[in-house]
C-alpha angles and dihedrals in degrees: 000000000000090000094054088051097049081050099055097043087054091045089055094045085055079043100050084041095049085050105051090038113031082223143077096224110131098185123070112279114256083252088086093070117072131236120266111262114242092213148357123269117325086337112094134178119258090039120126125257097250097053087054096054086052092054092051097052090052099046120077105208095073118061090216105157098180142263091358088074085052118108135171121225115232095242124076119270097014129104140180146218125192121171131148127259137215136269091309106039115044088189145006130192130194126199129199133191104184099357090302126118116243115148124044120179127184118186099199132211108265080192091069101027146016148234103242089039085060091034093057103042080063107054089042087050107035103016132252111326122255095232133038145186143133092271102041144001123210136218110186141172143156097293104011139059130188126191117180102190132189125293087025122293114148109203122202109192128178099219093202094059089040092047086046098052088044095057092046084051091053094050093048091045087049083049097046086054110048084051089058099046080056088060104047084048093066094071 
């Protein structure tokens, strides 16, 4: 007797939750997490240099001072900025391919804030990473990765640049490679 009606109250509790819902899920919907962020700030990745460097000038909380802060990367079509930050970032580096921003990077003051601070606001706000271990932890979906590493470095990558520039990099080292099996052929 006890059974069946252990039965019954957990069959209308499938019942009560079937009703309100439309659904069986026990757990909270996905919807509760919210979405990675593409930038920091009013920075976002995807923007133009130019654009960046305007940003920076207007926001506070990075030291940038111009075109001194300005660097070129020693590869075709990338460029770089590096410029300090305030009392909560120590650095910041941008990262262009074609005059888009797809790589920001903020190296944070451990002085001012922590990494489990950091780590947790994460996993409350966009869910557990996907990736974990002692030195980083990692948020990814279709468009955006986050990487918070340790001592304290949030990454903000566009994966369909850095896809992009991977597979580039495999074609010219197959190239490179097949150039240098013709070579060695010659002998």
């Amino acid at each position: 007797m006890k059974k069946r009606s252990l039965l019954f109250v957990f069959v209308f509790f499938l019942s009560a939750i079937y009703a309100q819902t439309g659904t069986l899920e026990l757990v909270s919907p996905a919807s509760d997490v919210a979405v990675l962020p593409t930038g920091f700030r009013s920075i976002f990745l995807g923007m133009g240099i130019e654009a960046v460097k305007t940003e920076l000038r207007l926001d506070t909380i990075f030291g940038y001072r111009g075109e001194r802060d300005f660097s070129l990367l020693p590869t075709l079509n990338r460029s770089n900025i590096e410029t300090e930050g305030s009392y909560f970032i120590s650095r910041a580096w941008f990262q262009f391919y074609e005059d888009k921003l797809y790589t920001l990077s903020l190296k944070l003051n451990t002085d001012s804030v922590d990494y489990y601070s950091i780590y947790s606001h994460f996993v409350q706000k966009y869910g557990e990473p996907i990736d974990i271990n002692p030195q980083r932890a990692i948020w990814e979906n279709a468009r955006t990765r986050i990487t918070i590493e340790r001592p304290l470095t949030i990454t903000y990558i566009d994966m369909d640049t850095f896809n992009g520039i991977l597979n580039r990099n495999k074609t010219e080292t197959a190239r490179s490679e097949k150039n240098r099996q013709a070579f060695i052929e010659q002998f």
